[in-house]
ROROVO-34887 format. One line per field, with one value per residue (C-alpha): residue number from 1; residue in three letters; x, y, z. Coordinates in nm, 3 decimals. Example, Ala and Ser with C-alpha at 12.3 -4.5 7.8 and 13.67 -1.06 7.14 Angstrom:
BEGIN
n 1/2
res ALA/SER
c1 1.230/1.367
c2 -0.450/-0.106
c3 0.780/0.714
END
This chain:
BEGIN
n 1/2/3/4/5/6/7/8/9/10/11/12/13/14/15/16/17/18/19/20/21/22/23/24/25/26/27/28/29/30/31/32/33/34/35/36/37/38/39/40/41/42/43/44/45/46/47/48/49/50/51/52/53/54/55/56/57/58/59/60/61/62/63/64/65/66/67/68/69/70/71/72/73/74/75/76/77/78/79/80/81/82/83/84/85/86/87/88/89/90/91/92/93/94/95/96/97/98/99/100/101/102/103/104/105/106/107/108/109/110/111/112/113/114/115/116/117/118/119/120/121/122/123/124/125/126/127/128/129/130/131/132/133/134/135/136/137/138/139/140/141/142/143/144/145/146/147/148/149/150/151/152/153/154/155/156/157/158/159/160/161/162/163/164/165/166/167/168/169/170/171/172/173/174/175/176/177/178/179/180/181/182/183/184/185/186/187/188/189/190/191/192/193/194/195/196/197/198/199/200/201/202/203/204/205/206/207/208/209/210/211/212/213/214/215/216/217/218/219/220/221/222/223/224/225/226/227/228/229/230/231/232/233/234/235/236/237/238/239/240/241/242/243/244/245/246/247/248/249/250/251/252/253/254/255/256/257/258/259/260/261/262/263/264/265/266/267/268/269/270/271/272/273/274/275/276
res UNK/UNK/UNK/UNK/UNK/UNK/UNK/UNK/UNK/UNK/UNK/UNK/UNK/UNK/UNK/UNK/UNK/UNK/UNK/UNK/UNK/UNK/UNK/UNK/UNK/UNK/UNK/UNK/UNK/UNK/UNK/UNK/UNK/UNK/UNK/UNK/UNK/UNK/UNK/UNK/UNK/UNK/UNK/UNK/UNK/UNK/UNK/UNK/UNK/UNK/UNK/UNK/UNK/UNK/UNK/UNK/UNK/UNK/UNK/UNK/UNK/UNK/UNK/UNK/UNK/UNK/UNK/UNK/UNK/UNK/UNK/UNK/UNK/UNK/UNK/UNK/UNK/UNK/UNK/UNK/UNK/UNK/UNK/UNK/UNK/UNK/UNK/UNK/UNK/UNK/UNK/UNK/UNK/UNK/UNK/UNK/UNK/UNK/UNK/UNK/UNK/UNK/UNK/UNK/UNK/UNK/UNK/UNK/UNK/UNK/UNK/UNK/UNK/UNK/UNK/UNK/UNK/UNK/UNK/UNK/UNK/UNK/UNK/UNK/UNK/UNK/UNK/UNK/UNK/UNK/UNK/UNK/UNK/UNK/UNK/UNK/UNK/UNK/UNK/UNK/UNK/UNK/UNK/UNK/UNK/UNK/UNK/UNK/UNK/UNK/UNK/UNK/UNK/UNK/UNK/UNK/UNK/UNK/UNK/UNK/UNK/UNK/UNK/UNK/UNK/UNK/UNK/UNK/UNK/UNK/UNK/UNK/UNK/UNK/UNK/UNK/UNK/UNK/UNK/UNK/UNK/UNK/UNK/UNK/UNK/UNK/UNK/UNK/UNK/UNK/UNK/UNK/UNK/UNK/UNK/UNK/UNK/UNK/UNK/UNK/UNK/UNK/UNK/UNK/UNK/UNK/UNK/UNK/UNK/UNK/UNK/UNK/UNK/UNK/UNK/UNK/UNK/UNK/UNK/UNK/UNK/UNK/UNK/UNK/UNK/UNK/UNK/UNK/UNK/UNK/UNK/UNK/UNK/UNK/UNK/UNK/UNK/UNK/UNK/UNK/UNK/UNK/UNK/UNK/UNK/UNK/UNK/UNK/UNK/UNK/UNK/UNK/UNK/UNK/UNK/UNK/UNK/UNK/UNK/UNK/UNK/UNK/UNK/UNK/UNK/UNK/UNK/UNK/UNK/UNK/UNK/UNK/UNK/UNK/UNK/UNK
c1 -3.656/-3.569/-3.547/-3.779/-4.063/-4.044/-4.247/-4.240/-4.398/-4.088/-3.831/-3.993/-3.946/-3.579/-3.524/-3.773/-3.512/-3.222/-3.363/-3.529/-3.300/-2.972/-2.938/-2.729/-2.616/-2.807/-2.618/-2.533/-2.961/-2.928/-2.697/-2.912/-3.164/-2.957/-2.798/-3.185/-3.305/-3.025/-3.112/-3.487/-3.401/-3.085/-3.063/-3.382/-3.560/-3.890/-4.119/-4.134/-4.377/-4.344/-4.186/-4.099/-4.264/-4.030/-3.893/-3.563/-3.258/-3.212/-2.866/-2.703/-2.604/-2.226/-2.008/-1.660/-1.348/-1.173/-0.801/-0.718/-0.410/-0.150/-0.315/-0.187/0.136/0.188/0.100/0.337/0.668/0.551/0.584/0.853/0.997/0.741/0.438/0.527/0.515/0.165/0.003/0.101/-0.086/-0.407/-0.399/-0.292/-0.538/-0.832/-0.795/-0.937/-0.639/-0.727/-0.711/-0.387/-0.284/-0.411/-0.248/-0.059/0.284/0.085/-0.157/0.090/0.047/0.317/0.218/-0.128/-0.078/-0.303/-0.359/-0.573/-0.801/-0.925/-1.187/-1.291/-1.593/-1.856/-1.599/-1.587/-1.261/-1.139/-0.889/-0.721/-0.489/-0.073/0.030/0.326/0.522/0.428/0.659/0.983/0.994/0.756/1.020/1.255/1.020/0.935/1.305/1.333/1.064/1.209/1.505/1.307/1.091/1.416/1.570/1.235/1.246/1.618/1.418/1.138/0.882/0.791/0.449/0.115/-0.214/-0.448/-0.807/-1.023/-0.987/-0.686/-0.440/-0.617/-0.660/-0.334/-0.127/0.220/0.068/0.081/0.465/0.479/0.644/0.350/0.092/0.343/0.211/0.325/0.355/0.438/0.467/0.795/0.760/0.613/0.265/0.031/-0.262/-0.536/-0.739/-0.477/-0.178/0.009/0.311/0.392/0.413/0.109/-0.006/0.124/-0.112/-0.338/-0.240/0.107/0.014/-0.286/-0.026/0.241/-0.059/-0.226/0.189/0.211/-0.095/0.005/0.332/0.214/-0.039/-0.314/-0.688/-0.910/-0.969/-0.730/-0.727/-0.583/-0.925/-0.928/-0.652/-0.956/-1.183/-0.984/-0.845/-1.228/-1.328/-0.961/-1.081/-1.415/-1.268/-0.996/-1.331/-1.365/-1.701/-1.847/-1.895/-1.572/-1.486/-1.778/-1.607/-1.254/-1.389/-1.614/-1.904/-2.254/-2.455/-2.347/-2.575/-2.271/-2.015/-2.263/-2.157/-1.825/-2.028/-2.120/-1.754/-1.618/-1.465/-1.523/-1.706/-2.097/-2.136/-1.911/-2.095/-1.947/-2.063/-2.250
c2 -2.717/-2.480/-2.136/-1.973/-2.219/-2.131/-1.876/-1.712/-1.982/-2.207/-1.936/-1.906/-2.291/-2.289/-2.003/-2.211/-2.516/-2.344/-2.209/-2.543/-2.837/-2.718/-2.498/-2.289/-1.905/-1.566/-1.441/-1.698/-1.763/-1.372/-1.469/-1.685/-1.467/-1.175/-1.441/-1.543/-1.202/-1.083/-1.386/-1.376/-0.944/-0.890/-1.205/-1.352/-0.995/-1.168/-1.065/-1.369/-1.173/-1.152/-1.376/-1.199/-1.396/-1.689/-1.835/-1.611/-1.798/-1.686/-1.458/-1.566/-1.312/-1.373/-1.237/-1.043/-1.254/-1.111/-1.182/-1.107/-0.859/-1.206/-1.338/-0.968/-1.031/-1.352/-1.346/-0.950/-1.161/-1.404/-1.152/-0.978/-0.694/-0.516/-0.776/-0.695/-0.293/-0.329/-0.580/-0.316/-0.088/-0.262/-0.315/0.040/0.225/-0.020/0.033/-0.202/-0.414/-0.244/0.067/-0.003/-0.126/0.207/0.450/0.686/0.935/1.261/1.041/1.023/1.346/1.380/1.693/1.599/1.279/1.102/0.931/0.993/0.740/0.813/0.680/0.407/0.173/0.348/0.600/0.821/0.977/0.967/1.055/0.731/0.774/0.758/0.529/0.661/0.347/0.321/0.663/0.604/0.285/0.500/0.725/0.498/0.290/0.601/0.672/0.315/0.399/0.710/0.549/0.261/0.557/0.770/0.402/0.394/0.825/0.712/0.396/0.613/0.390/0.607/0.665/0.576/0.517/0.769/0.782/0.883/1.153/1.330/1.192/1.407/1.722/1.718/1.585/1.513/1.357/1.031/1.134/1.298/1.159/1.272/1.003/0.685/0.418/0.392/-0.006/-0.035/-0.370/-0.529/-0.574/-0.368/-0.509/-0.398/-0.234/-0.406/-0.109/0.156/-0.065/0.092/-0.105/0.047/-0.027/-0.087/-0.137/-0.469/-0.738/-0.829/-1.194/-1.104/-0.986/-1.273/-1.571/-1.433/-1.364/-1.740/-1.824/-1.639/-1.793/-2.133/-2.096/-1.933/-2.226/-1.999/-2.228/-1.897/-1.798/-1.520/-1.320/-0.982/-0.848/-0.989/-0.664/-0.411/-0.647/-0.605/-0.241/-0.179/-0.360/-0.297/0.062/0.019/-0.259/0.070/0.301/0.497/0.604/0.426/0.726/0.805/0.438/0.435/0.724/0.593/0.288/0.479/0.317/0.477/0.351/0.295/-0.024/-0.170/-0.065/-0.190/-0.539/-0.494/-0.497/-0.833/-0.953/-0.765/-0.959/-0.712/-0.368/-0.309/-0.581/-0.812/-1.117/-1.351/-1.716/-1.888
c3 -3.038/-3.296/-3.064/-3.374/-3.278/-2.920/-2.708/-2.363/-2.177/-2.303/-2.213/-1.861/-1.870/-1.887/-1.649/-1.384/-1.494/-1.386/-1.025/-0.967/-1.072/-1.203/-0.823/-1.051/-0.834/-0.957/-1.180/-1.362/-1.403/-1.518/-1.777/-1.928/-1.917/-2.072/-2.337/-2.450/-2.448/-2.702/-2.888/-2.932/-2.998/-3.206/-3.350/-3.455/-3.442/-3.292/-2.982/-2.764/-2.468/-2.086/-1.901/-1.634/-1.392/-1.368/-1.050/-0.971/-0.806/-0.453/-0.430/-0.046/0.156/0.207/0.461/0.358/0.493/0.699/0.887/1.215/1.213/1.351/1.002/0.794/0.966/0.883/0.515/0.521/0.617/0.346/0.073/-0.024/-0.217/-0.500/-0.387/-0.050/-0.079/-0.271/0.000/0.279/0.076/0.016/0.394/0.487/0.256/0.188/-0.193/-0.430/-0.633/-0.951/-0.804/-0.643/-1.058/-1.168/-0.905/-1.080/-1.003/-0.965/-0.747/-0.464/-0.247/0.041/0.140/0.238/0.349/0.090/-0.260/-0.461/-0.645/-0.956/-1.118/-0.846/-0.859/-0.985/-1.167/-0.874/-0.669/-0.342/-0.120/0.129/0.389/0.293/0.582/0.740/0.739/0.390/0.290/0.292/0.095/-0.149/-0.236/-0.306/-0.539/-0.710/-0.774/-0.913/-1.114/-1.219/-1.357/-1.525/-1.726/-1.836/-1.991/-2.134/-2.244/-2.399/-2.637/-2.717/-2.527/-2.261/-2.327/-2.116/-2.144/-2.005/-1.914/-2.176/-2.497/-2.254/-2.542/-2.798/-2.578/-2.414/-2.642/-2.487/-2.138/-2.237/-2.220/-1.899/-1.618/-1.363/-1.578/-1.551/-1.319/-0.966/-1.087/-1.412/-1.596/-1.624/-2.014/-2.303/-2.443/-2.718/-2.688/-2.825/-2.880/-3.023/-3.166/-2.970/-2.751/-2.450/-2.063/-1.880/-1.526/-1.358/-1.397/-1.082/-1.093/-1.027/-0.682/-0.669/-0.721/-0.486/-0.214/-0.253/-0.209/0.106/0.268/0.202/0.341/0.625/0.691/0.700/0.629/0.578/0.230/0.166/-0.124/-0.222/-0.173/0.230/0.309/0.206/0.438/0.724/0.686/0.708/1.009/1.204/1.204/1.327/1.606/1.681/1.751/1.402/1.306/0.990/0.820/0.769/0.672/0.439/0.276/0.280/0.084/-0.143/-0.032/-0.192/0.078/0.402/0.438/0.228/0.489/0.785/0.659/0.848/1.219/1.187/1.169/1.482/1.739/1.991/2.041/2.039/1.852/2.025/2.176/2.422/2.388/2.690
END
């Protein structure tokens, strides 16, 4: 049918189709139903009615994967050098990957034991632990760093990106040493927004590829990701007696029904069950 010649009923159709036959997930039913609405709206300018009654897709409740820490280990002496370093940070402070990516110089507080990160899910901040074994090796990265940002100072390419109109109110940050990523990309790229080429973040697939490597070698069948270190940073605290407050908090949780998800994967505890 020509989508002009087509009314609510028909739209209602289609959304029904998808639940019903196709078994397609949620959100992918709520893309079509975004996709049609911009249609029927923007493009074609044309009041179609309700249809809000349609049969919805059913979203699964799905259960966070989490590896036991002879799993962490395993997949740690896997890794090695900068993928390494990043890994034992994901696991040792529960940050997100892109945070991780986004972490910046003047982020990394020794003398309160913490980083700070900025403009998390949600766009709010928090503080996560600075694990202690984590320290040492951070200084010397940082002083690698260092030295890959003054070659960069002698080319003229030293400048960043930063977060919103800071380039315009504080004009030399983007400069500063204090605003550099703590993992920088290993080339320069162009910013697709400002023209600009300079050194970005590290891509996430960097870490992603040399993580999938590092299961596979280590035999591992669970399905590890990047994202599996916040997992079990989470529950490893609560198995280790830490309120869920203060984990709720650490992960920058809104609600803490979201962090109550990480009770039903203990393997010991109050909600430890033994089979019979």
């Amino acid at each position: 049918r020509k989508p002009s010649t087509m009314e609510a009923r028909h739209v209602k159709e289609f959304l029904k189709h998808l639940a019903e036959e196709r078994q397609v997930a949620a959100s992918t039913q709520n893309q079509a139903l975004n996709a049609v609405v911009f249609l029927f709206k923007t493009v074609m300018k044309k009041e179609i009615g309700d249809f809000s009654d349609f049969q919805r897709a059913r979203r699964g409740v799905r259960l966070p994967v989490v590896a036991s820490r002879g799993e962490i280990k395993s997949v740690m002496e896997n890794l090695g050098g900068r993928e390494k370093f990043m890994a034992g940070l994901l696991y040792g402070t529960g940050m997100r990957i892109n945070e991780l990516l986004r972490l910046r110089i003047q982020d990394v507080d020794y003398e309160q034991n913490r980083l700070v990160v900025r403009g998390g899910k949600g766009d709010k901040d928090r503080y996560v632990p600075f694990p202690a074994k984590m320290r040492d090796e951070m200084r010397e990265w940082l002083n690698r760093r260092r030295a890959e940002y003054e070659g960069d100072k002698a080319k003229g390419m030293h400048e960043v990106e930063v977060p919103h109109a800071l380039a315009k109110k504080y004009p030399k940050a983007p400069m500063e040493w204090r605003w550099q990523y703590v993992f920088a990309a290993d080339e320069y790229s162009k910013d697709p927004r400002s023209g600009h080429v300079r050194r970005h973040h590290l891509d996430e697939q960097v870490l992603q590829r040399a993580v999938r490597k590092a299961v596979a070698d280590a035999g591992l069948t669970i399905r590890f990701t990047p994202h599996c270190f916040r997992h079990s940073f989470a529950t490893h605290l609560l198995e280790a007696g830490q309120d869920i407050r203060t984990v709720q908090q650490l992960l920058g949780h809104a609600n803490v029904e979201t962090t109550m998800v990480y009770t039903h994967v203990l393997n010991k505890g109050p909600m430890g069950v033994v089979s019979p």
